[in-house]
Steps between C-alpha positions, in 0.01 A plus 500: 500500500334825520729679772863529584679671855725732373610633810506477875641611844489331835542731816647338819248299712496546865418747767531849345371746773606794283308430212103563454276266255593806263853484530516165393279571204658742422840364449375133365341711246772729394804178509298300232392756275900591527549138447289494185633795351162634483333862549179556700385592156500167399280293776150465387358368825635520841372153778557513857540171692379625835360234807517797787188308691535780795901489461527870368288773599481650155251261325469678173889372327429445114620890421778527713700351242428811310763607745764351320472712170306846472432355178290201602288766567154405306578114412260226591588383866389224729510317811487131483406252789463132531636425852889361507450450133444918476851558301438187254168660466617828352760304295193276358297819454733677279552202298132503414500877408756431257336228326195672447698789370444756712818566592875442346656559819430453873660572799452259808557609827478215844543679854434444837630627828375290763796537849339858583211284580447371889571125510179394625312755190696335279379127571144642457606688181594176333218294659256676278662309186294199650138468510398666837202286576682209473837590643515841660502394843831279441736494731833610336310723250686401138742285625203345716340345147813383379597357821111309505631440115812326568384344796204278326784419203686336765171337641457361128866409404690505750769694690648770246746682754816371301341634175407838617846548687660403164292806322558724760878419491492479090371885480673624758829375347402659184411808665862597580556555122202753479611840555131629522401245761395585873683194623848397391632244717507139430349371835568106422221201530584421831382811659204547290440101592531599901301712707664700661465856696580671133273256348193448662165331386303791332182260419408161502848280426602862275831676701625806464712396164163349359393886471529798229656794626337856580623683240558882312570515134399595123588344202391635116462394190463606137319300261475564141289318185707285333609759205604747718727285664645327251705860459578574822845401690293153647194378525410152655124364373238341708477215364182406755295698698201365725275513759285291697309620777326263757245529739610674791333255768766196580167309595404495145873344382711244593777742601773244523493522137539842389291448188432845401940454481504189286207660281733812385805282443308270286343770285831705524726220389244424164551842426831493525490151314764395710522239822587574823865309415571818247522755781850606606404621814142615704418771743253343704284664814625385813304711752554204706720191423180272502367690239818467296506124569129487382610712162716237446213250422263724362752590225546143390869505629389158741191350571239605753613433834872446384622857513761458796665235196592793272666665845663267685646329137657819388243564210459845621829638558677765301684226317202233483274403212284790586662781748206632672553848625872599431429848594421375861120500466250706733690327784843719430395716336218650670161572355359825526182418335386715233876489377573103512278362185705808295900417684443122363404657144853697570665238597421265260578722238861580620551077504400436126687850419834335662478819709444338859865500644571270768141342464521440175362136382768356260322504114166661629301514178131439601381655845181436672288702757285457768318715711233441713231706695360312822488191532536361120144738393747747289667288288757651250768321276754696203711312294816768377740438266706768370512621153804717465 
């Protein structure tokens, strides 16, 4: 254990048409330095998770968090990007600078404000987190891929409408306890099962429900070495931090396995030296349902080709073996890009802190993350457990 988060905030996600990507910063920043009980003073090194990809006009974020504090003026500061996996990136990032002892304190920053964006921009936005020769003509643009994902996992196995219905339904549920997610409304497995006028097919067999929402939002972070934050007011460790990063081609993979996935859980979980049975809970990326259902495997929860098992059997739910998502997931939440990989960091934190509220898993002691960038090529997986 080389770093702790000892401290956070979470703003609202959703449509915020008043706010600017520097409004959000801005206040992200200035809640979990608050929430730390920290100065500016303090913060060694300052990492923006930032996707943009064409969805703000000012390019150029890392310093804008400078905004927060006059006196961040002059520290270290970054912008991070590795596709959907952009926040976990920065998270992962100022790990590293605290191991190699460059700094004793780092503040994380994940933002993206994506519903100022035209509709039909924003498909092509997120279609450049796939590899363009390949796939940049796909009908459906992001959703497209996963819908061509999902729909050659049922060619291989079989029908997985029930399962994916159940997930939608599962995180949706769980949603309604999240008071920072876009969508709070427990919309039931029959009509995410049924199309419908609300619930049309997006892509391939993937409906409306099958599909991430368009999202606003920042979340923050603080993260300390280990000896500083054994003397602050909390600090949970990471137990685990890794990365695997595939090729970006899906010709070059067997996509229905998500091995880049399955590679960062395995090395995560040695870290950790624990098994996948110790975790109390896991954030998971569900972009799409499929990909949660294909998560499912690569983790070592089922085995390949069984994921809609661990669904349909309960496995998953807030109250099963291993709840999956109990702060709603991408699909309630919402998942404003450069934010997402750092709100599951958040989130995860508040569980094993007993500070989640009305989503809080009962005895949450070991949390584990997962964020992914494309289609399974970024590849990150924490282990936190808290320390005090």
């Amino acid at each position: 254990m080389t770093a702790c988060i000892v401290g956070w905030s979470h703003l609202p996600f959703g449509r915020h048409d008043t706010e600017t990507v520097e409004t959000l910063i801005v206040k992200a920043a200035t809640a979990a330095l608050d929430h730390a009980g920290v100065g500016p003073d303090e913060i060694d090194e300052i990492l923006l998770g930032h996707f943009n990809a064409g969805f703000s006009p000012q390019d150029f974020t890392a310093a804008l968090v400078l905004q927060a504090d006059d006196r961040l003026r002059f520290k270290p500061a970054m912008r991070v990007e590795n596709a959907c996996a952009t926040g976990s990136a920065a998270v992962h990032t100022a790990i590293r600078s605290i191991e190699a002892k460059r700094a004793r304190m780092v503040l994380v920053v994940g933002v993206e404000q994506m519903t100022k964006t035209p509709p039909a921009e924003i498909g092509r936005n997120l279609l450049r987190a796939s590899y363009l020769p390949e796939d940049g003509d796909t009908a459906g643009g992001f959703a497209g891929v996963f819908g061509n994902i999902a729909q050659a996992y049922f060619q291989r196995y079989g029908d997985q409408s029930d399962a994916l219905a159940t997930i939608a339904a599962k995180n949706h549920r769980n949603g309604v306890a999240n008071p920072y997610a876009q969508m709070r409304k427990d919309l039931g497995f029959e009509f995410c099962r049924r199309e419908s006028e609300k619930n049309p097919f997006v892509a391939g067999p993937l409906k409306r429900t099958d599909c991430s929402l368009v999202s606003d939002g920042a979340a923050a972070l603080v993260i300390a070495d280990v000896d500083v934050a054994l003397s602050m007011r909390r600090a949970v460790a990471f137990r685990a931090a890794q990365h695997a990063q595939d090729f970006l081609p899906m010709s070059k993979r067997d996509i229905l396995e998500f091995e880049g996935c399955g590679v960062a859980w395995k090395r995560a979980l040695a870290q950790a030296r624990i098994g996948l049975d110790d975790l109390s809970f896991v954030e998971t990326h569900d972009c799409f349902t499929i990909a949660e259902l294909i998560e499912y495997e690569a983790m070592g929860l089922v085995p390949q080709g069984q994921g809609a098992r661990a669904a349909l059997d309960g496995v998953t739910q807030i109250d099963g073996r291993l709840p999956v998502n109990p702060s709603g997931g991408l699909k309630a939440k919402g998942h404003p890009i450069g934010a997402t990989g750092v709100s599951m960091h958040v989130l995860s934190a508040m569980q094993v802190c007993g500070a989640a509220g009305d989503m809080q898993v009962k005895d949450a002691r070991l949390g584990g993350v997962f964020n992914m960038g494309g289609a399974a090529v970024a590849n990150y997986v924490s282990v936190l457990e808290r320390l005090r």
